[in-house]
C-alpha distance (Angstrom), angle and dihedral (degrees) to the residues before:
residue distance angle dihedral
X1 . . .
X2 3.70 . .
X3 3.71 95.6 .
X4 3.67 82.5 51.9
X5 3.85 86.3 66.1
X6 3.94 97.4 40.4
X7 3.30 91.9 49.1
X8 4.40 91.3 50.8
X9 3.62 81.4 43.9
X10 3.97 99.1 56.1
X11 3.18 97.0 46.0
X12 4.23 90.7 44.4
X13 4.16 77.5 52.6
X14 4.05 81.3 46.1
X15 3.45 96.4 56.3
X16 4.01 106.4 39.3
X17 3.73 83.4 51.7
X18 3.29 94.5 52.5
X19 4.14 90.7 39.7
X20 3.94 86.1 58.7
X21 3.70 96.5 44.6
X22 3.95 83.8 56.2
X23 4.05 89.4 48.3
X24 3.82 92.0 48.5
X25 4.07 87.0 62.5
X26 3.57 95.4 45.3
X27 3.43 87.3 53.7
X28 3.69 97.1 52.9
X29 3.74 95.3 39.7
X30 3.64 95.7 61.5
X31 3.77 104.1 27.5
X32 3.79 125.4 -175.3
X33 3.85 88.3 30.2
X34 3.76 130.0 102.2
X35 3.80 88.0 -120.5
X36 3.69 94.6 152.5
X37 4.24 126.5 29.8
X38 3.54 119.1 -135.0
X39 3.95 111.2 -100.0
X40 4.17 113.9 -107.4
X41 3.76 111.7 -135.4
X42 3.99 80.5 -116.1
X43 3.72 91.1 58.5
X44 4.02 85.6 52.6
X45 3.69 100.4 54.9
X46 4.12 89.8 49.4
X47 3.56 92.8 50.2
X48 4.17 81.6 46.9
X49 3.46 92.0 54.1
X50 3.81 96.5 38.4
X51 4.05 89.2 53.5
X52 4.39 85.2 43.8
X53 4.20 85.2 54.6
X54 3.71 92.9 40.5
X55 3.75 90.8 51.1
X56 3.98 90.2 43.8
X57 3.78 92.7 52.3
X58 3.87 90.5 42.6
X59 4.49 78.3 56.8
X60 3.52 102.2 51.8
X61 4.02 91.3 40.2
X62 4.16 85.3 55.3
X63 4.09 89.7 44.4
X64 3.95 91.6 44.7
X65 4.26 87.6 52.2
X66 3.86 92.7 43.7
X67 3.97 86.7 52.6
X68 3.95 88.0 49.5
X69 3.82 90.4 43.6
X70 3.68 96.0 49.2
């Protein structure tokens, strides 16, 4: 169970990073501009639990093909 969460929680880690990365070229590609908004600390815990639902769905969807598999 807690690799379950390490795992969800890498690949949350995964995706921000790769989120930012994204932001950073926006950014440069359109410089001088207010191309991206800074992120409210409200705007960070939904995306937190939108990654934590994603990553339960992703779960059950594993569990429900293991059953079938079995």
């Amino acid at each position: 169970m807690e690799d379950d969460w390490v795992d969800i929680l890498a690949e949350c880690r995964r995706a921000i990073d790769e989120s930012l990365e994204e932001l950073v070229r926006i950014e440069e590609k359109y410089p001088g501009e207010d191309a991206v908004e800074a992120v409210g600390l409200q705007q960070l815990h939904d995306m937190a639990e939108d990654a934590a639902e994603a990553g339960r769905v992703r779960r059950a969807e594993t569990n429900l093909a293991w059953r079938y598999a079995g």
